[in-house]
C-alpha positions as CSV (number, residue, x, y, z in Angstrom):
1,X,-5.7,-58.9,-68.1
2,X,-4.1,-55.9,-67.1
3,X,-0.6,-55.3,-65.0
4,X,0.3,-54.2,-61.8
5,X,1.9,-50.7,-61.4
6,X,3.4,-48.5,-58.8
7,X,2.9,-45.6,-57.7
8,X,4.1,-43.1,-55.1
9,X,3.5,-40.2,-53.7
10,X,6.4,-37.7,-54.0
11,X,4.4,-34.3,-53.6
12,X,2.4,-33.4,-50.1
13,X,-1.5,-32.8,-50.9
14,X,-2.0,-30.0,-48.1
15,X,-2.5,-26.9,-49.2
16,X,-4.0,-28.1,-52.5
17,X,-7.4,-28.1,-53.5
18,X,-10.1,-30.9,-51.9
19,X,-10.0,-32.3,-55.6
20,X,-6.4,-33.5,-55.6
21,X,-6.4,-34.6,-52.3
22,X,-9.6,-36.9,-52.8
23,X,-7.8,-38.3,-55.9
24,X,-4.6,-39.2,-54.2
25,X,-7.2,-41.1,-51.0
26,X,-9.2,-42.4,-54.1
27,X,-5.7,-43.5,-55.4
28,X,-4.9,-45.2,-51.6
29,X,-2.1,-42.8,-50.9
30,X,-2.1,-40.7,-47.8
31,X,1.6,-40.9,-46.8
32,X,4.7,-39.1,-48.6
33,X,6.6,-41.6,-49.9
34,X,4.2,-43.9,-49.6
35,X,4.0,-46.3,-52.8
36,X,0.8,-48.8,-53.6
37,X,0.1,-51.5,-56.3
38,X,-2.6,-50.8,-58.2
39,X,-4.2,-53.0,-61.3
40,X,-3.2,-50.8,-64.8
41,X,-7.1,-49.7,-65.9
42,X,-8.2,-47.0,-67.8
43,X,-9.9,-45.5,-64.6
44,X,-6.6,-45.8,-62.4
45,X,-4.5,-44.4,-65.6
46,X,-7.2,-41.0,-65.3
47,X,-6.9,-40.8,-61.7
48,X,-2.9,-40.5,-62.2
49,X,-3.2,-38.1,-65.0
50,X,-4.7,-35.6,-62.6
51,X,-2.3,-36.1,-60.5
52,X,0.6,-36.6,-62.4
53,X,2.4,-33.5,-61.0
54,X,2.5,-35.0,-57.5
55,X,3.1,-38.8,-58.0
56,X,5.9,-41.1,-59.7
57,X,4.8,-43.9,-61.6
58,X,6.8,-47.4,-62.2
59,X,5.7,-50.1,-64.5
């Protein structure tokens, strides 16, 4: 079974394109600083990757 991580949003989406700001909603984030539990999948681990210059992960 996989783990819980965090993660949190450190970098605004506005400005950005409609395809990182649908990840991060996809993600559940739509505050800065803003931090959500999420199950560790495969899926969720892609969706971070595209993101990865905008969040901070933990666990």
């Amino acid at each position: 079974m996989a783990g819980q991580i965090k993660i949190t949003l450190k970098k605004s989406g506005i400005g950005r394109s409609k395809y990182f700001t649908q990840v991060l909603k996809g993600l559940g984030l739509t505050r800065l600083h803003q931090t959500v539990e999420r199950q560790d999948t495969p899926e969720i681990r892609g969706m971070i990757a595209k993101v990865s210059h905008m969040v901070a992960v933990e666990g």
